[in-house]
Each structure stands twice: as structure tokens, then as C-alpha cells.
C-alpha positions in Angstrom: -11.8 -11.0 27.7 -9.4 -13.9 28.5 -5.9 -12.5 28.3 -3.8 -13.7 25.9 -7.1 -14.6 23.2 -8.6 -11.9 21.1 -12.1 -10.9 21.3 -14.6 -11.9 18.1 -14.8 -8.3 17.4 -10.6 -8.1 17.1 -10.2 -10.9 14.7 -12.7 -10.1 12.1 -10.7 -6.3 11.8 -7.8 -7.8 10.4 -5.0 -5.7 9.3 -3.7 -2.2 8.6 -0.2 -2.7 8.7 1.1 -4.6 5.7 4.4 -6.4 5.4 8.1 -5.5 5.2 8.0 -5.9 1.8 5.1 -4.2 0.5 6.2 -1.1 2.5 9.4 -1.5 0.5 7.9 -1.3 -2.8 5.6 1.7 -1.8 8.8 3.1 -0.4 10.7 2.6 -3.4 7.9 4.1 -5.6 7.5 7.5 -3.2 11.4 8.1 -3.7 11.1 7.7 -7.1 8.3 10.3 -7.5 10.0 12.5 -5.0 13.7 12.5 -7.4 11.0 12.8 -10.6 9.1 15.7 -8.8 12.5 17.5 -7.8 13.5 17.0 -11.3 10.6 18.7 -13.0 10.8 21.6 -10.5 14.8 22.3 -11.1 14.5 21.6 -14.9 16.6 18.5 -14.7 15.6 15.6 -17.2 18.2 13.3 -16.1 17.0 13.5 -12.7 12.8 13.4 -13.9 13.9 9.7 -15.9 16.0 8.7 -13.1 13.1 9.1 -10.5 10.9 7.7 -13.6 13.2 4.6 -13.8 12.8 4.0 -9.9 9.2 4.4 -9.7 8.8 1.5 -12.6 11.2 -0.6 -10.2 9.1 0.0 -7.2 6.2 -0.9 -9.3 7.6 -4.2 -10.8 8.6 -5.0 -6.9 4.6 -4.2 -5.7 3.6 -6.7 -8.7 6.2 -9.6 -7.9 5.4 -9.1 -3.9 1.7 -8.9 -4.5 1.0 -5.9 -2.2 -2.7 -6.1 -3.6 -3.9 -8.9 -1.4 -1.4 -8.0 1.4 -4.1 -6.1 3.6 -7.4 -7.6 5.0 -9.4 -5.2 6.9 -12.3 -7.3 7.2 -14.9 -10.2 6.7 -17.4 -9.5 4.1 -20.6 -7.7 5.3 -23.7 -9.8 4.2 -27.3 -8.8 4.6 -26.9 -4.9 3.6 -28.6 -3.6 0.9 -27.4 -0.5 -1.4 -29.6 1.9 0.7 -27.8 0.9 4.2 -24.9 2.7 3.3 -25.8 5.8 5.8 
């Protein structure tokens, strides 16, 4: 391999590691279920709806940021049929 150009193999992986932003909306949405989590376990409403009310934020984030399409792992296979799968 030539340094400084990736090998064919390397470019069709894409991906794992998302952007800032989706991990900021899945960050938002684990702290929210953590507080709502706590809540339930110490009998504490306010805190359950306040974790509620921060997992629905996180989640409006992930839909305005489009975390969805953020990832590509890789090109689509062609050629395999449904018994290839092993």
C-alpha cells in the first residue's frame, strides 16, 4: 500500500464512529433513562418525568440531526442469495 492512500478494502468499510452530534443525542437520551431509571428505583416521580422529559429531548435532537443515516459500514453486497448467509 502506498502511504498516505487507503487500500480498496479500507474504503468500502466505511464508518463506525458517527459524528459529534449524533453522539450528543444518544448521550442525552442515555442520561435521560439513567435519571428515569434512578427515579423508578428510589420511588421518585418527579425524577422518572424529569429523565422522561430528557429522553424525549434527546430523541427530538436524534430526529433534527438525522443520526439514522450518520453511519455507513459498507457498500451493498450483490450476488448473494438468501442461503449464503453461513
Amino acid at each position: 500500500m502506498v502511504e498516505g492512500r487507503k487500500s480498496e478494502h479500507a474504503e468500502n468499510l466505511g464508518s463506525h464512529g458517527g459524528r459529534a452530534s449524533s453522539w450528543l443525542a444518544v448521550t442525552v437520551m442515555v442520561l435521560g433513562t439513567a435519571v428515569a431509571g434512578y427515579g423508578l428505583t428510589a420511588a421518585n416521580w418527579t425524577l422518572v418525568w424529569i429523565g422522561g422529559g430528557v429522553f424525549v429531548v434527546g430523541a427530538i435532537l436524534a430526529l433534527v440531526f438525522d443520526i439514522v443515516t450518520d453511519v455507513v459500514i459498507d457498500a451493498p453486497r450483490a450476488g448473494l442469495r438468501a442461503e449464503d448467509h453461513r
